[in-house]
N, C-alpha and C positions, 0 to 999 in steps of 0.2 A: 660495311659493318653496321653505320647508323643503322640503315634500312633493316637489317637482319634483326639488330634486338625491337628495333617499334613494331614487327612481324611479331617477332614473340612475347612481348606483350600485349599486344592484340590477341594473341592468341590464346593466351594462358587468361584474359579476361575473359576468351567464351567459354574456357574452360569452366570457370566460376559462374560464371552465367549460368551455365546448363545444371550445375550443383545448385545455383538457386531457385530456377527452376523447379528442378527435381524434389529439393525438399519443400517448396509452397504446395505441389501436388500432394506430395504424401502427405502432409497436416492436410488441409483439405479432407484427402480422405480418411485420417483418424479422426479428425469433428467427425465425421457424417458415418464412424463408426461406434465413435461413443454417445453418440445422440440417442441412438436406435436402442439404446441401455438407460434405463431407468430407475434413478437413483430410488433405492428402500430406506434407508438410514440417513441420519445426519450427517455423518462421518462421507458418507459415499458421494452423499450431494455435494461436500467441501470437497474433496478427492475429484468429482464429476467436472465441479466448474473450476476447479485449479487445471487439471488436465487438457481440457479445452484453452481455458487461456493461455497456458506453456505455448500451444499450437497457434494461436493466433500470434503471439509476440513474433513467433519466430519469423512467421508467414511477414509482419510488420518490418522485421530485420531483414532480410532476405529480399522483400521488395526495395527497402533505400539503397542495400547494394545493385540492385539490378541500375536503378534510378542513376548511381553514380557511375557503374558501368558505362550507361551508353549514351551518358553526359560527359566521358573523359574525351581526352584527346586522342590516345591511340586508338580508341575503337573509331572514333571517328573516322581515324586516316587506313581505317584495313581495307575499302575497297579501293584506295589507291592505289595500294601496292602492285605489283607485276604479280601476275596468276601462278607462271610459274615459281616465284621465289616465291611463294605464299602457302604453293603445296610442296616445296621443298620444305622448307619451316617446318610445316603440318607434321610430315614425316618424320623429321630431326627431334621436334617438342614429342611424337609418339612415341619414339624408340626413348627416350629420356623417359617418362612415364612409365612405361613396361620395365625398364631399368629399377625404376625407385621402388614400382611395386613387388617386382622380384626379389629384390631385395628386403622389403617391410612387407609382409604379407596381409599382418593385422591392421596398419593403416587405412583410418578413417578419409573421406573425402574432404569433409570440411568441416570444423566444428564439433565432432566427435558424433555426426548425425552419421545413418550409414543410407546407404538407396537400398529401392526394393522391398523392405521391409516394413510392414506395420505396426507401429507400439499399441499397447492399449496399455489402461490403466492399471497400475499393480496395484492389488487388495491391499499391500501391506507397505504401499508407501504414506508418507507423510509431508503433503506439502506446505503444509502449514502448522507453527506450534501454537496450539490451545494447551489452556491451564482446563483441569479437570474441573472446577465451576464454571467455565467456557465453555463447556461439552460440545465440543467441535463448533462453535460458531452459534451456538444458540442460546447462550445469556452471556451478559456483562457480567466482566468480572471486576471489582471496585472498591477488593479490600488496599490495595494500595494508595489508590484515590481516597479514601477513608478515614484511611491513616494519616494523610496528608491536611485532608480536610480536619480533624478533631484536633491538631496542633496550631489552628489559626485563630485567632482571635473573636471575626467575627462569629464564628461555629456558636461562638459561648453568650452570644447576645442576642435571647431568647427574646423573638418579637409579641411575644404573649404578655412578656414582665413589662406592668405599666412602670414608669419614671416613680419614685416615693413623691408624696405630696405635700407642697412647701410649708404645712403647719407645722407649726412644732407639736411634738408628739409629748405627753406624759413623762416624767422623769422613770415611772413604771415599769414604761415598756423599751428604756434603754436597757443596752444590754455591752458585756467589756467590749471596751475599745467605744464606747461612744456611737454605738449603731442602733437605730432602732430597729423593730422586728420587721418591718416592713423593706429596711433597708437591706436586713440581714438575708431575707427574701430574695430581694432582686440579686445581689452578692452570689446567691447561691443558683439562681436559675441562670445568671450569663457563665457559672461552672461548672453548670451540669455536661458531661459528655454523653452528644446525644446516642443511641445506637444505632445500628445496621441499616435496617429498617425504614427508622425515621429521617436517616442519611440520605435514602434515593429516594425517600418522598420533596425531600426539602432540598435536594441539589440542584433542579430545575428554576429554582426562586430567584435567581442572581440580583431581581430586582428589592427584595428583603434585604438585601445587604447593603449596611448600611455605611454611606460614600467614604467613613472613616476607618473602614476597614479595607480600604480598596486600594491598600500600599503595594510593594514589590512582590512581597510572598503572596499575597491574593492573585496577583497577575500570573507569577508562576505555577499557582495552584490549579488556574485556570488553562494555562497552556501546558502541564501533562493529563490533564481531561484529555483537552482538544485534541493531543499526539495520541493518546491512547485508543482515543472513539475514531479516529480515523485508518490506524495501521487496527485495531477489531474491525472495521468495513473494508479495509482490502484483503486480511487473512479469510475472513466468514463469506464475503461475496465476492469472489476475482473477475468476476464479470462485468459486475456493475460499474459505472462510471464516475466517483465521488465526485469528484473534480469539479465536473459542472453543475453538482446541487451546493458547493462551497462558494462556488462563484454565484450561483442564484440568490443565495442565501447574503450573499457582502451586496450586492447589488439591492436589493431588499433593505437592506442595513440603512445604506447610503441615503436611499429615496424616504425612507420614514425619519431618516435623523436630519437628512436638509429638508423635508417638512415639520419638522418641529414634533 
């Protein structure tokens, strides 16, 4: 009986095998059918490279199972087995098969992929959600970030507004509350909110910001940026690889800041 079930597990692994097989050939030949198509629109090219990628994960998935396949131990031990008890099995695990699909007729092989068949991409799927100033992957969208930013402190400490200047100023040109004009100046340009506009010119500046603004909320300001700009590069480009310009980029970090 041991021997009988390591037979059918062995077995029912090549069965899988061959389902994984099967599906790495048919991705294969859906790339090399959607290739041959040439994205017109934005919308299609996001559609283009998401579709593609679907097909490589799988091909990605599909290969570790083969990889643990016939790195287990029953596969290992199937040509030990005796020939004949191995095509007895064969036949027993067959008639069970024909059984289960006679019974389920719609039954998938594996994963709900089917053999045989080619998918191609549907016009009216969506594999990714964009906000309508995202137009499918082709601008940033950053009224959130915006929003976020105009509630922070530093936003409002306008590096243009010089410091007032230690003279004393004319009793003239105070004004209530004991402020001169100058002062009432600078008061009013670190309260200014700045707009849209002037936001994504000035978001890049990190180094204008001044070290006393660079508490908790600044850091967290800073990391739904960074979560944002990266899940926009795998929505807009599923091809591309972030991964390694993020580590480029920390590696770069490291060697400019242990040089001074």
């Amino acid at each position: 009986k041991f021997h009988s079930d390591v037979t059918n597990r062995a077995m029912s692994l090549l069965e899988v095998a061959r389902v994984c097989h099967a599906d790495i050939e048919r991705s294969q030949q859906e790339i090399i059918l959607e290739l041959r198509n040439e994205p017109v629109t934005q919308k299609m090219q996001v559609m283009h490279d998401h579709f593609i990628n679907d097909r490589l994960v799988l091909v990605q998935r599909r290969n570790k199972q083969l990889t643990d396949i016939f790195q287990s131990d029953d596969f290992s031990n199937l040509g030990t087995e005796n020939p004949s008890r191995v095509v007895s099995s064969f036949y027993t695990r067959l008639a069970e098969l024909r059984e289960y699909h006679r019974r389920f007729p719609q039954a998938s092989t594996l994963e709900g992929e089917t053999e045989g068949k080619l998918a191609t991409m549907d016009p009216d799927m969506e594999p990714a959600q964009f906000t309508a100033e995202e137009c499918y992957g082709k601008f940033l969208d950053l009224h959130e970030i915006y929003v976020e930013y105009i509630n922070l402190g530093f936003n409002f400490d306008d590096p243009s507004a010089e410091k007032p200047s230690s003279k004393s100023e004319p009793s003239s040109s105070k004004a209530a509350g004991g402020l001169g004009l100058e002062q009432l100046a600078l008061v009013a340009a670190r309260h200014h909110t700045i707009d849209y506009p002037d936001f994504l010119q000035r978001l890049g500046q990190f180094h204008t910001v001044a070290r006393k603004y660079k508490n908790e909320d600044y850091r967290k300001f800073l990391e739904k940026l960074h979560d944002y700009l990266k899940d926009f590069f795998r929505r807009a480009q599923p091809l591309s690889t972030i991964e390694d310009t993020i580590i480029k980029a920390e590696r770069d970090f490291s060697e400019r800041w242990t040089a001074g």
